[in-house]
N, C-alpha and C positions, 0 to 999 in steps of 0.2 A: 375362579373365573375372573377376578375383578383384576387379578396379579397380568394375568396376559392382557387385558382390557387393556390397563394401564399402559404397561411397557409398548403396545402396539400403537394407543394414541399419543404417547411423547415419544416415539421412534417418528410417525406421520410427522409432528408437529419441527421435530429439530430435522428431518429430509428439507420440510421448506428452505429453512433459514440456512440451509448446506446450499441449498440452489440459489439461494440471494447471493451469496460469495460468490459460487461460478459465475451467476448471469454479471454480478458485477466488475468481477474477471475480465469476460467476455466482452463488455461496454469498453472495457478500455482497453483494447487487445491493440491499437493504433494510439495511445496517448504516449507521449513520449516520457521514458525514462522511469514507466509506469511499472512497481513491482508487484507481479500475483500474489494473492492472498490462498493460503492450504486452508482447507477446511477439513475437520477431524471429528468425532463424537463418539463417547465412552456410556458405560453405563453406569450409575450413581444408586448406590444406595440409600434407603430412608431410612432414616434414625427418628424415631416416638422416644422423647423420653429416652428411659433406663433400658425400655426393652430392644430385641434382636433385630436386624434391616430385613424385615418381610418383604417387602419392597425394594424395587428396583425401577430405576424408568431411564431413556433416553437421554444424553445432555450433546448438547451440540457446543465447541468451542473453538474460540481462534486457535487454529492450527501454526501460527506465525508464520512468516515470508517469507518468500523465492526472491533471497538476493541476488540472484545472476545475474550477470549485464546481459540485457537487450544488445541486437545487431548498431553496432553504428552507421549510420546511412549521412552518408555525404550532400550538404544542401550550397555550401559557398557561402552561407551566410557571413559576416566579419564576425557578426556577434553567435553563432550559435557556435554551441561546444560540448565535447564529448568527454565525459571522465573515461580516462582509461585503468582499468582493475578496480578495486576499493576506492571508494571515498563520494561527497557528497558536497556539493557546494551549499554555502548556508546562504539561506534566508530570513527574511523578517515577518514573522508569520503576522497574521491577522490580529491579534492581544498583542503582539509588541515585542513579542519571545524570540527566540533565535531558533527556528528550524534548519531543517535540513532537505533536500533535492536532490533528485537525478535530473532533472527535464531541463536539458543545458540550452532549451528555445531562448534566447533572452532578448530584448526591446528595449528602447527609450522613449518615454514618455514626452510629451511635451516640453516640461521642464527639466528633460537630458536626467533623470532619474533612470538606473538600468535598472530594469523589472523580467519578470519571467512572464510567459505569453497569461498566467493567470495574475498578473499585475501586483505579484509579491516584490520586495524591492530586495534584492542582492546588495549582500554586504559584502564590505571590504576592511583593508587594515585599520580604518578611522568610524565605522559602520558604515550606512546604506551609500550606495556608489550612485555618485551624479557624475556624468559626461558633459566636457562643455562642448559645444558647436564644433565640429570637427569634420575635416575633407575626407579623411580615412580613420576608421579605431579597427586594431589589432588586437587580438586576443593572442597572447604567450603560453608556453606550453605551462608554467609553471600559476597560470593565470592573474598575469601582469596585462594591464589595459595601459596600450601606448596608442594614443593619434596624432595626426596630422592637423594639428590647427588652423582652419580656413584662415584665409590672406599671408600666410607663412610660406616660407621654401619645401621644396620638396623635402630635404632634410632634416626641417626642424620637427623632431621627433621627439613626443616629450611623454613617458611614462605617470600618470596620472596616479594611481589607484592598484591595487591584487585584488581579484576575486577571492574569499575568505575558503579554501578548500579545506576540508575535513576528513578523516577515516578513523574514527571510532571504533571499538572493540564488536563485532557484529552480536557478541552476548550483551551488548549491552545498547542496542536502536532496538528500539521500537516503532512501528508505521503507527501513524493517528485516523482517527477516522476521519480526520480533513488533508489523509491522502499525505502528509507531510513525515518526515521522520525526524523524534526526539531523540538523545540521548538519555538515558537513566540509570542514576546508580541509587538504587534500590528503592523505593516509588517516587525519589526527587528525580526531577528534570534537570539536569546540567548541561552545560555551557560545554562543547567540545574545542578543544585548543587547534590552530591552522596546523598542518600537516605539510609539510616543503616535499614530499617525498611523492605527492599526490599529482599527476601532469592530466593536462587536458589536450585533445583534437580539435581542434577549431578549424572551423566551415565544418563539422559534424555534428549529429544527435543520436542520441542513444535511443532508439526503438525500444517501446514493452517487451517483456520478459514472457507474457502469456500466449502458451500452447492454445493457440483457438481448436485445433482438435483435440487437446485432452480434458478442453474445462468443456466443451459438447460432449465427450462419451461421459463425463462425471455428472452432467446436468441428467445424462440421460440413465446414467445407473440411478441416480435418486431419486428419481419419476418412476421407475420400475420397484424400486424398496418402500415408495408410497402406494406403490398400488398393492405392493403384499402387504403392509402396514393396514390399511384402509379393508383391506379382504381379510384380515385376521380380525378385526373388531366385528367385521360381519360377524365370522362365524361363532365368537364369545357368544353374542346375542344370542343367532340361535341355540347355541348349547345351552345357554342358560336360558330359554324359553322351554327348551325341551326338557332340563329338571325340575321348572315349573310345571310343569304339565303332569310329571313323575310324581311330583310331590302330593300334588291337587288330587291325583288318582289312588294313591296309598291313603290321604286323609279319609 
């Protein structure tokens, strides 16, 4: 009795934490450059000691991520930009480390510091890229930032800064729970080298990757596998009230 008991409330318990992926899927079905997370769950045996895995229960785990590029959607922006195929523009994450992004929204700050719309600072061939006061900046396919410096000619056009572009071994990124992608080769975090071969769309962004109706039918198969889950412990109960009952009646 206690074997299906079990297996029934860590099947319940790991459905939740499979609908936390989807629903959070789902929350950013409109964030740009945003890659779906799979969700998957096996079942794990118990190991007592020396002796046999009598047990088994449910485990829920990162399934890892739907690299695919999102739709590019055309804004005009000077500064927004679209990776096209592989690769990932690096940032300066929140500790100081060098991540990685699709969400090619990018801004300037007050102090002409280019930042992504969540106010990470874009690196470039010297690190984070400052913009000075400029009538026009142009984003290059190869992600070369040239503007027009206010009080200047039309002409004088002057290349500043590269956006630091990357494309990484896909066996070897991982997404972070702050939504950012590392590099790692083997549980270190490394430094991925520019990649020249990597071009960008500018006046473009890359739309989320997330199926809004296949993370809803998946929210909704595991709301259906929690209700058998939760009906299966019911019915332990009763069976095992009714061999109490058996027992109580033979004594």
């Amino acid at each position: 009795m206690d074997k299906a008991l079990y297996i029934a409330m860590t099947g319940a318990k790991q459905n939740m934490r499979g609908q936390t992926s989807h629903a959070n899927n789902l929350a950013n079905v409109n964030t740009g450059g945003f890659k779906a997370d799979f969700a998957q769950a096996r079942s794990m045996p118990i190991y007592y000691g020396d002796g046999l895995p009598t047990r088994a229960y449910a485990l829920e785990e990162q399934g890892g991520t739907n690299f695919s590029q999102g739709n590019q959607q055309e804004t005009g922006g000077d500064l927004d930009m679209a990776i096209n195929g592989p690769g990932y523009i690096a940032v300066q994450a929140p500790d100081g480390s060098e991540a990685y992004t699709r969400a090619g929204a990018l801004q300037t700050d007050e102090f002409g510091a280019l930042r992504t719309v969540t106010g990470l600072p874009v690196i470039g061939n010297g690190g984070p890229i400052t913009i000075p006061p400029a009538q026009k900046i142009e984003i290059g396919r190869d992600g070369s930032i040239t503007i027009h410096a206010q009080g200047q000619k039309a002409d004088a056009l002057v290349q500043i800064d590269r956006i630091k572009l990357v494309n990484p071994a896909p066996n070897t990124v991982k997404k972070s729970t702050d939504g950012l992608f590392r590099v790692m080769d083997g549980k270190d975090v490394v430094t991925a080298p520019p990649d020249i071969n990597v071009t960008v769309n500018s006046g473009f962004i890359e739309g989320s990757n997330v199926n809004a109706v296949s993370e809803l039918t998946g929210m909704l198969t595991l709301a259906r596998q929690y209700e058998m889950h939760v009906k299966m412990m019911s019915t332990v109960e009763k069976d095992s009230e009714s061999a109490a009952r058996l027992l109580q009646l033979n004594g």
